[in-house]
C-alpha positions in Angstrom: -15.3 18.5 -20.7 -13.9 17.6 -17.2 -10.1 17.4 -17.1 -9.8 13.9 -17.5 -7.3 13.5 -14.9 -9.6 14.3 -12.3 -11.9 12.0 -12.5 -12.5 9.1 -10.4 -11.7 5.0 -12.0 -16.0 5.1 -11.9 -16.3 8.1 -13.9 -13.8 7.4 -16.1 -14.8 3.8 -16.6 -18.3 5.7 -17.4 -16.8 8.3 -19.7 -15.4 5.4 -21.8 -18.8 3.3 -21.8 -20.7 6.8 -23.4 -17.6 7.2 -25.9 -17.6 10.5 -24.5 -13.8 9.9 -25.1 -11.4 7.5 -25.3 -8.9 5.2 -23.4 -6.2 6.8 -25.9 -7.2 10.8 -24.5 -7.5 9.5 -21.3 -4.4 8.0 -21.2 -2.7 10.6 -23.1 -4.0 13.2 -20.3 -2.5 11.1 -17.7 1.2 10.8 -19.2 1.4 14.8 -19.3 0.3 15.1 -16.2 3.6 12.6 -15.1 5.8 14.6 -17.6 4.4 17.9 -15.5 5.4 16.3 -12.1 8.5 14.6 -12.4 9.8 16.7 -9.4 7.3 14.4 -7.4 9.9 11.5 -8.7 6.8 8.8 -8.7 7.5 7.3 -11.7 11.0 5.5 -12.0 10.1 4.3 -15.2 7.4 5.7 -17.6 6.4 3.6 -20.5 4.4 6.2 -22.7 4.6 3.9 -26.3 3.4 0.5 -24.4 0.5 2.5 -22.0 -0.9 3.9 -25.9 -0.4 0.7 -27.4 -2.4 -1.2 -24.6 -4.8 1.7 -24.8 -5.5 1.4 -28.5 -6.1 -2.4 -27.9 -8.7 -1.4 -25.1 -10.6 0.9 -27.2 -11.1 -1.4 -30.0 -12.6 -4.1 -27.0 -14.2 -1.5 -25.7 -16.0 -0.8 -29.4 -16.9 -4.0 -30.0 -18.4 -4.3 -26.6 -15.9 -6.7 -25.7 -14.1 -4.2 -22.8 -13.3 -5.7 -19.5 -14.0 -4.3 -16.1 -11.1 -2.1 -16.1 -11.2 -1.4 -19.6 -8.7 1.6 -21.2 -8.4 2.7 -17.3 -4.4 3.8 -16.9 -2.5 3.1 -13.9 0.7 2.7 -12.0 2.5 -0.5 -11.3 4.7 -0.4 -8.0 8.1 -1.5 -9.0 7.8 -4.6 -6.5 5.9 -5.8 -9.2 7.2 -7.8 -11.9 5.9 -6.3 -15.3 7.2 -8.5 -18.3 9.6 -6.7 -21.1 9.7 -4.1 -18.4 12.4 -3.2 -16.4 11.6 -3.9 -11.9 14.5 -3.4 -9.3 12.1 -2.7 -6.0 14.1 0.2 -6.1 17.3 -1.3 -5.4 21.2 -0.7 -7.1 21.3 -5.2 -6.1 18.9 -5.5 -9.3 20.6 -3.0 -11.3 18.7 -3.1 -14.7 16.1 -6.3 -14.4 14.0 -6.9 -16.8 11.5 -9.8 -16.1 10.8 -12.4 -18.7 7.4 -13.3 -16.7 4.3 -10.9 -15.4 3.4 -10.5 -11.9 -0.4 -12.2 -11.2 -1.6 -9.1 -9.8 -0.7 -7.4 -12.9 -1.1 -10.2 -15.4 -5.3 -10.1 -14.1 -5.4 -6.1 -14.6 -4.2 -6.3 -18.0 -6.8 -9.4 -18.4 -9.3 -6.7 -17.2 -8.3 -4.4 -20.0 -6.5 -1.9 -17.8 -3.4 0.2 -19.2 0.1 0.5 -17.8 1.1 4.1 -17.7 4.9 2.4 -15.8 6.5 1.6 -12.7 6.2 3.6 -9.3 8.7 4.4 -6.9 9.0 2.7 -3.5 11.5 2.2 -0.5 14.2 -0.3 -1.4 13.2 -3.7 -0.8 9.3 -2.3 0.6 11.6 -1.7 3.8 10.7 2.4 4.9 7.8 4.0 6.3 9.0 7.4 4.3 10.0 6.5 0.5 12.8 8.2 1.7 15.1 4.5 1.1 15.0 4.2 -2.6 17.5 4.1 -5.0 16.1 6.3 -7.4 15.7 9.2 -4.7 13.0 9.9 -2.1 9.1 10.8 -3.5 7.6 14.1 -2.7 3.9 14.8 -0.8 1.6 16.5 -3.4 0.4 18.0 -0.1 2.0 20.7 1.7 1.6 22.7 5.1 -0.2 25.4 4.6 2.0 28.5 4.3 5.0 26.2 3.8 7.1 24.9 1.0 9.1 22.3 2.6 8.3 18.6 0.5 6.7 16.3 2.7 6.7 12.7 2.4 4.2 10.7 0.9 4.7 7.7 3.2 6.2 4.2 3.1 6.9 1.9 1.1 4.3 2.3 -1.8 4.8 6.6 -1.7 5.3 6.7 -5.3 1.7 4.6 -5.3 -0.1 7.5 -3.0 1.9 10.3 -4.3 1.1 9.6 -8.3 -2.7 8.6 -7.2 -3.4 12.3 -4.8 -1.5 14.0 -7.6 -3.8 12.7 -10.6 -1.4 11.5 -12.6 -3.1 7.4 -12.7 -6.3 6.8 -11.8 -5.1 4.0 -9.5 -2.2 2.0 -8.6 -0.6 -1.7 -7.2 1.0 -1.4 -3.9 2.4 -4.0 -1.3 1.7 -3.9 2.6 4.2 -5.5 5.0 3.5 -3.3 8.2 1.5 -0.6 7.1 2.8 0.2 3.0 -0.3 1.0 1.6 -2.3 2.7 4.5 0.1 4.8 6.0 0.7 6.4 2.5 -2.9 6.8 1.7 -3.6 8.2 4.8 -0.2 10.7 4.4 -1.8 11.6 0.6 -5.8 11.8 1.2 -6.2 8.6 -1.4 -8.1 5.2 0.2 -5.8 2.1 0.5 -6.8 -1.3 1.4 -4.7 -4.4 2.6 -6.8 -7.3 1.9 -6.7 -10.5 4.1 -3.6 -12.6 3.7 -4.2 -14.8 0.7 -6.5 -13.1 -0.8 -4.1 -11.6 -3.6 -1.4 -13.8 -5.2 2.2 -12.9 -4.1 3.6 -14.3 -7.0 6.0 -12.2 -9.4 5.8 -10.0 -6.4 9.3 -8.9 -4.8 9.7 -10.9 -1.6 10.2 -8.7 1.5 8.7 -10.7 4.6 6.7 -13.3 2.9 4.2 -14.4 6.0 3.6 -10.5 6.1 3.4 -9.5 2.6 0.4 -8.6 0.8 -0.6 -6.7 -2.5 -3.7 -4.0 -2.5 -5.0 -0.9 -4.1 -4.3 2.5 -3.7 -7.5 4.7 -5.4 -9.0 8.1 -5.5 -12.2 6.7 -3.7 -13.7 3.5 -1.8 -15.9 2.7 -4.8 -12.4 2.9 -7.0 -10.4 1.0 -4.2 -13.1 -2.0 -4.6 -13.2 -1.8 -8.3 -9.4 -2.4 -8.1 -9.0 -5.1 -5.6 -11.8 -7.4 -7.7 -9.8 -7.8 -10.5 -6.4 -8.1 -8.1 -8.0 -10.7 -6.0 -8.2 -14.3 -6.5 -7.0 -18.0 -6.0 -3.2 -18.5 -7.7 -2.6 -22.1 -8.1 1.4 -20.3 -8.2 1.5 -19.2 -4.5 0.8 -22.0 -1.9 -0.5 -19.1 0.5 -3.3 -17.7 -2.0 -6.5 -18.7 -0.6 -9.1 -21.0 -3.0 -12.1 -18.9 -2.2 -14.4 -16.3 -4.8 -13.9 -13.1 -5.0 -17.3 -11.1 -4.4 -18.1 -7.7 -6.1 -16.8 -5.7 -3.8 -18.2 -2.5 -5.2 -21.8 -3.9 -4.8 -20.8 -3.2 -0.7 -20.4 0.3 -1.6 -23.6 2.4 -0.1 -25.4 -0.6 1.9 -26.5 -0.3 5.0 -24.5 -0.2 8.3 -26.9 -0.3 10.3 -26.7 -2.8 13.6 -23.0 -3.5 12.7 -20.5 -3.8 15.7 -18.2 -1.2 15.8 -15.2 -1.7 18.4 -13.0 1.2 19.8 -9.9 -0.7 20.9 -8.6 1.1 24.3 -4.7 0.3 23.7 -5.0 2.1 20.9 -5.4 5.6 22.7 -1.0 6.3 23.1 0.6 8.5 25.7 0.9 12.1 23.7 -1.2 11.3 20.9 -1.7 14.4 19.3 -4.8 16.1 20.3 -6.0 15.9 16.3 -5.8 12.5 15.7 -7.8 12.0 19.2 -10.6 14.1 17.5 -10.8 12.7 13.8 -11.0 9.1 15.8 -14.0 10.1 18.2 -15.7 12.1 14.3 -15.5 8.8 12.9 -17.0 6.8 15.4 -20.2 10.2 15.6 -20.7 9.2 11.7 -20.6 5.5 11.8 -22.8 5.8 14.6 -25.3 8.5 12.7 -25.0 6.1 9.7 -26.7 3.2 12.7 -23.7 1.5 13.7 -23.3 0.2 17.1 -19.7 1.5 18.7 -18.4 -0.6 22.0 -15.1 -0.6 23.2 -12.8 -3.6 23.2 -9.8 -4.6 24.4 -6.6 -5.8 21.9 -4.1 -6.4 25.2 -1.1 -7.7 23.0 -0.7 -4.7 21.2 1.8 -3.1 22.7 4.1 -5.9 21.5 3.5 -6.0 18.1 5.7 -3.1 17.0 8.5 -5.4 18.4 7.3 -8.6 17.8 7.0 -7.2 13.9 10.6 -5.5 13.9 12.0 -9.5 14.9 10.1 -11.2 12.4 9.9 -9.2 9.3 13.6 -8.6 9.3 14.1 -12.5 10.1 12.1 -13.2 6.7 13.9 -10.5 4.7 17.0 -12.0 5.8 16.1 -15.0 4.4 14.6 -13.4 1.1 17.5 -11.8 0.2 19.7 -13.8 0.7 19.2 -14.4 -3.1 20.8 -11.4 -3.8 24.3 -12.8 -4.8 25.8 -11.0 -8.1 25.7 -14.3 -9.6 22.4 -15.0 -10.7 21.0 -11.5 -11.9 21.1 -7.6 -11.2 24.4 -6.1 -9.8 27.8 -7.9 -9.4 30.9 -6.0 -8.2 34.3 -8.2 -8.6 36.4 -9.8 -5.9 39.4 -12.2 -5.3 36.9 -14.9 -4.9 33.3 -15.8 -4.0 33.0 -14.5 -0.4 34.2 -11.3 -1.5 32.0 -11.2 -4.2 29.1 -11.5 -2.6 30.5 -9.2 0.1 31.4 -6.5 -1.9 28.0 -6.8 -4.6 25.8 -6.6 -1.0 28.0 -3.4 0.2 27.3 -1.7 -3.0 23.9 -3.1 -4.2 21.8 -2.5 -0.7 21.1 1.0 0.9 22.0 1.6 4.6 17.8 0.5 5.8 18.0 -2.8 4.2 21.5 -3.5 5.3 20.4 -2.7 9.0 17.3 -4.9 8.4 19.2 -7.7 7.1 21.7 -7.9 9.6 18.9 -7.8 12.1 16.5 -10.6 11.0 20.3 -12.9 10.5 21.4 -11.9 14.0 17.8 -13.2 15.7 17.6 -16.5 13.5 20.9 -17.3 14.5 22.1 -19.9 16.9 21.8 -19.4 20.8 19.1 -16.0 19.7 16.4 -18.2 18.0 14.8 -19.3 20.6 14.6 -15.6 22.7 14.3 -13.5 19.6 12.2 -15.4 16.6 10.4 -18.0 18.8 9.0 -15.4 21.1 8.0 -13.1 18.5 6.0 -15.6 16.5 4.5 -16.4 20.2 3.3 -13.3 20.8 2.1 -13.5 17.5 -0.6 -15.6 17.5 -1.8 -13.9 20.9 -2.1 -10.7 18.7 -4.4 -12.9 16.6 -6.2 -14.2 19.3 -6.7 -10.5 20.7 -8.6 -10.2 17.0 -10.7 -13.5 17.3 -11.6 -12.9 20.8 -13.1 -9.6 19.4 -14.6 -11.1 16.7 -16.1 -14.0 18.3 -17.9 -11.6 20.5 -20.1 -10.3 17.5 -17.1 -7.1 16.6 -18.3 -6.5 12.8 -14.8 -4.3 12.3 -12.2 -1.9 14.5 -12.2 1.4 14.2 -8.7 3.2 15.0 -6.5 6.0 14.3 -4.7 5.0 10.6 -1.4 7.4 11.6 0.5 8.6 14.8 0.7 12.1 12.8 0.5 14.1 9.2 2.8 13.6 7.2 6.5 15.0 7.8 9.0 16.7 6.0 11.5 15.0 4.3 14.7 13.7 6.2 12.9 14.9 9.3 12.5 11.5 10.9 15.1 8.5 11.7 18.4 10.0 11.0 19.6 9.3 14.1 17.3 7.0 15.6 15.7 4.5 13.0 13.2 3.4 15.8 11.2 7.2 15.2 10.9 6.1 11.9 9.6 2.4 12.9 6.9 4.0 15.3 5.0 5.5 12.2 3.9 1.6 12.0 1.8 1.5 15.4 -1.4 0.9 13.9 -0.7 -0.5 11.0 1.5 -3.4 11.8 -1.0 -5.5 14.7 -3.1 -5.9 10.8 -0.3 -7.5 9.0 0.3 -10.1 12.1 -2.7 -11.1 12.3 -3.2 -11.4 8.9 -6.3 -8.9 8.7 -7.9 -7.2 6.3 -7.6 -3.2 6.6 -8.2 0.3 4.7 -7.2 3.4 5.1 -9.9 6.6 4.5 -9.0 10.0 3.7 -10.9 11.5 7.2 -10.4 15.2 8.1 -6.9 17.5 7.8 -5.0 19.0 11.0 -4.1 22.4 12.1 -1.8 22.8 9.0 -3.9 21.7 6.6 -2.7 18.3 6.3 -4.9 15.3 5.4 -5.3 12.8 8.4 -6.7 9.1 7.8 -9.0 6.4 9.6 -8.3 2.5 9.7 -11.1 0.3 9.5 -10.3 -3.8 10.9 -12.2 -6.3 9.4 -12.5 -9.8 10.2 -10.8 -12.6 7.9 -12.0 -12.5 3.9 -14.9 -9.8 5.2 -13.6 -6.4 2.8 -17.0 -6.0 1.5 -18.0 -4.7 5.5 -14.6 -2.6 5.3 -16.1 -1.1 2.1 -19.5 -0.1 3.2 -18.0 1.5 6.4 -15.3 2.9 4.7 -17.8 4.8 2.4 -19.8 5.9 5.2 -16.5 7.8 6.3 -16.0 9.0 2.7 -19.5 10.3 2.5 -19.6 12.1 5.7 -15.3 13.5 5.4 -15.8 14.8 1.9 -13.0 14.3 -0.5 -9.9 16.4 -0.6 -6.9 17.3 -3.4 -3.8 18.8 -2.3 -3.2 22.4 -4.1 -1.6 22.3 -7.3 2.5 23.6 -6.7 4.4 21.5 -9.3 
């Protein structure tokens, strides 16, 4: 038999169907594999006894014919999810030991779906990093390495323990959360698929606020067919969260293998930077050859506002975590360090509870909603927002099916190699991720070719608002035509 950690959430899903095994074996396969790789640090909590309790349950559905679409399938939660009985801190000292008395939607409909919680995945603290490198619990390491080299990269930010435990085999999926670019970047840093669905189109509640008109939950898988498999049962209206969207959720995976042919395909010009390496500039122009093999129509377009959205984002997400955090108090729950009275309560629980990043972000997004900076700082951001949107609909509107670009500025880098001194290198990993999030797009990341060192490199599809099914027929095309790749075993 296959090692069962190898397969893909299809094959497994299969597997279980034939009773060629069961959700118990499978899930038992997956928690040595996390026991073998705890030098990754993806897993800040394992929960072995629940994951073979849930997967007992599932294989008695499952033989009465009574199994879910995710039935016995074992994954990772991100801890930004709240997980009932189960301890969540977004990976922050400020929530100290949390245990939620209530279950995220997201992960309340998985469980409804029959799937099995192998425990919680690390993140940056607070969803705020582009590295995993913020955490409290310790930065995540790449399963990938250069070739030749055995410096730990990082997986990328914030869902790295998502991408890291998904490349490394040790879930067959996993939740993650997208502000600016948290579930691509890391899936294209890992060789796994991500997708951030349109705004609204997965509930936010039970979720850890970071930048809530930015925020949005999605899938990180082993495959496009996997990714859409995922995002069904994660998708849907959530009478809970005034943003979710009242609309059905299609079968995603019945886009997986139809035809592209006659779709528009736009190449957006801003996207080509000063100094782009000279391998991203060649996986972009191989995507657009397959899509265009596959019968795809390629045109350029024109996005003119992007060059502001990097700043434009960096105003208004920290603006909104200022706001969502403010809840963070020692009073209610989590971490409380004593003082003479209340203002130095809260200050010295704040000092101690939040890293360095989230303190810098905080006293950013509090500096541009304050008085006399409002108006030049938060205003004009959320201006030049909407033109970003625009940019989209004008493309749209002009018969654009989805946007092809470039899903990273680079591989993925060592650890502590970026931002030390100047957080804004670290912010740039973001530039063509972030224009999604403000306009409120759906997007996914595909695994798309490796570069000189052997490193996996990925491809961002755009699509318009509530259209993923288009994102996963192209994004299989790239699949089909890229291969898929695992990183070499070294833990």
């Amino acid at each position: 038999m296959t090692d069962l950690t190898s397969l893909t959430l299809a094959e497994a899903r299969k597997g279980l169907a034939d009773k060629t095994f069961t959700s118990l074996e499978l899930t038992d396969a997956h928690l040595s594999a996390i026991e073998a790789a705890r030098v990754l640090n993806a897993f800040v909590m394992e929960t072995p006894d629940q994951a073979r309790d849930m997967a007992r349950e599932a294989d008695a559905k499952i033989a009465k014919g009574e199994g879910g679409p995710l039935a016995g399938i074992p994954l990772g939660i991100k801890d930004l999810f709240a997980t009932k009985g189960v301890r969540t801190t977004a990976c922050s000292k400020i929530l100290g030991n949390f245990v939620p008395t209530y279950e995220s939607t997201v992960t309340s409909q998985l469980w409804r779906d029959g799937a099995v919680m192998l425990g919680k995945l690390n993140n940056d603290e607070f969803a705020m990093g582009s590295a995993n490198e913020t955490s409290c619990f310790g930065p995540v390491g790449n399963p990938w390495r250069r070739e030749g080299s055995n410096t730990t990269l990082v997986p990328g930010g914030s869902s790295g323990g998502s991408a890291s435990a998904v490349a490394a085999l040790l879930c067959m999926g996993a939740t993650a959360t997208d502000t600016g670019g948290s579930i691509r970047q890391p899936a294209a840093f890992t060789a796994t698929v991500g997708i951030k669905p349109t705004y609204g189109r997965c509930s936010r509640w039970g979720i850890v606020a970071f930048a809530s008109s930015l925020d949005q939950a999605g899938p990180i898988a082993r495959s496009v067919r996997d990714a859409a498999m995922l995002l069904r049962s994660m998708a849907g209206h959530d009478p809970k969260d005034t943003t979710s969207v009242d609309i059905p959720v299609p079968d995603y995976e019945a886009a997986i293998g139809k035809s592209v042919k006659g779709m528009k395909i736009g190449i957006p010009k801003e996207y080509r930077l000063d100094g782009m390496p000279a391998e991203i500039e060649k996986l972009w122009g191989e995507g657009a050859a397959w899509l265009r093999s596959a019968g795809a129509e390629l045109v350029e377009v024109s996005l003119p506002h992007t060059k502001y959205a990097l700043p434009a984002y960096y105003i208004v997400a920290p603006a909104e975590a200022s706001s969502n955090l403010a809840r963070y108090d020692g009073v209610r729950y989590g971490l409380r360090e004593q003082g003479k009275n209340i203002i130095e309560l809260y200050e010295n629980t704040r000092a101690e509870g939040f890293g360095a990043e989230v303190r810098r972000r905080v006293m950013i997004g509090t500096y541009v909603l304050s008085a006399g900076y409002y108006d030049a700082y938060y205003l004009r951001a959320q201006k030049v927002r909407t033109l970003i949107k625009k940019d989209f609909e004008d493309c749209f509107a002009k018969g654009v099916d989805a946007i092809l670009t470039p899903a990273t500025p680079s591989a993925a880098f060592g650890i502590g190699e970026k931002g030390g001194a100047d957080p804004v290198e670290m912010y740039l990993n973001d530039i063509f991720t972030v224009t999604v999030n403000m306009a409120g797009l759906p997007g996914i990341a595909v695994p798309a070719g490796k570069d000189p060192q052997g490193l996996p490199l990925g491809l961002q599809l755009i699509g318009r608002p509530f259209e993923e099914e288009t994102l996963f027929s192209l994004g299989e095309v790239i699949e089909q035509a890229a291969g898929r790749f695992t990183p070499a075993r070294w833990w």
